[in-house]
N, C-alpha and C positions, 0 to 999 in steps of 0.2 A: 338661221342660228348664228349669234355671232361668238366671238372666241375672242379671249384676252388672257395675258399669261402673269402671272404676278408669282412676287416669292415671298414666302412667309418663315421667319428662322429657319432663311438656306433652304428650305424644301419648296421648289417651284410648284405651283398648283394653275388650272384653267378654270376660267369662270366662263360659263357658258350660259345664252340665255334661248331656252328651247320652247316651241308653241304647244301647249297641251290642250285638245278640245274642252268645252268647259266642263262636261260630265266628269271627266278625267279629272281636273283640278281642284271640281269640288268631292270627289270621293278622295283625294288625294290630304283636300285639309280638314276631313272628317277625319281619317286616320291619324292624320299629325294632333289634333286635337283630340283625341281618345288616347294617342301613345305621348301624349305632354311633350312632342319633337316639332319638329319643323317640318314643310313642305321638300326643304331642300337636304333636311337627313332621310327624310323615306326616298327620295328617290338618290341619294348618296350608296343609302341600303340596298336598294332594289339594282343598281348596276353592280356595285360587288357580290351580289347575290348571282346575275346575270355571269359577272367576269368570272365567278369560280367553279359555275359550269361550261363555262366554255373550255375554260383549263382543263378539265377532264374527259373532253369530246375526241375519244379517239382519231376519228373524221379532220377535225379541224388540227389537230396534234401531226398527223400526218402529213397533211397540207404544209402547214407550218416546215416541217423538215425538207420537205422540196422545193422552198423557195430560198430557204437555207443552203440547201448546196446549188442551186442556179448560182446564189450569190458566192457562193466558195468556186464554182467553177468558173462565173466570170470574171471573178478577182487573180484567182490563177494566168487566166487568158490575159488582161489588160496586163498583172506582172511581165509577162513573158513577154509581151509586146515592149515595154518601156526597155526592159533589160535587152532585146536585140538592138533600138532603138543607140542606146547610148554606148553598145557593145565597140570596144578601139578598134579603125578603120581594119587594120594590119590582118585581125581576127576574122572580119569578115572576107577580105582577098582571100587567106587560106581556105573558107568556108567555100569562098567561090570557087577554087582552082579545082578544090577536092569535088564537088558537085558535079563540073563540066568535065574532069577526066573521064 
């Protein structure tokens, strides 16, 4: 499959060119030719049909929220690293002294 990004009035879109067996592409421009459309609005149709059950798949919604906080809790971590990282030398002595007493 290949992938190309192009923008059309500011709204970025991909053009993709994907292999369909031929059974597939000829029931595909039977459809498009009984709904007076295109090949590439029925399957336009068919993945937003696809995307907006997936939006409501509890399963996948849950998923979704746990990679969500990996990414909140890794981002926390790399913060917390950068900010000891550049933390003024003087701050870290006292961190030290008070550790080793």
């Amino acid at each position: 499959m290949s992938d190309t990004t192009s923008t059309k009035g500011g709204r970025g879109y991909k053009t993709l060119a994907i292999r369909l067996d031929d059974d597939v592409h000829a029931q595909l421009q039977v459809i498009a030719r009984l709904q007076e459309t295109s090949i590439a609005a029925e399957i336009q149709q068919a993945i937003e049909a696809h995307l907006e059950t997936k939006r409501s798949d509890p399963e996948l919604s849950n998923r979704a929220q746990a990679v969500l906080d990996d990414i909140e809790r890794e981002a926390e971590a790399r913060q917390k690293a950068i900010s000891e990282l550049f933390t003024p030398t003087a701050t870290k002595a006292t961190r030290a002294k008070k550790t080793t007493s």
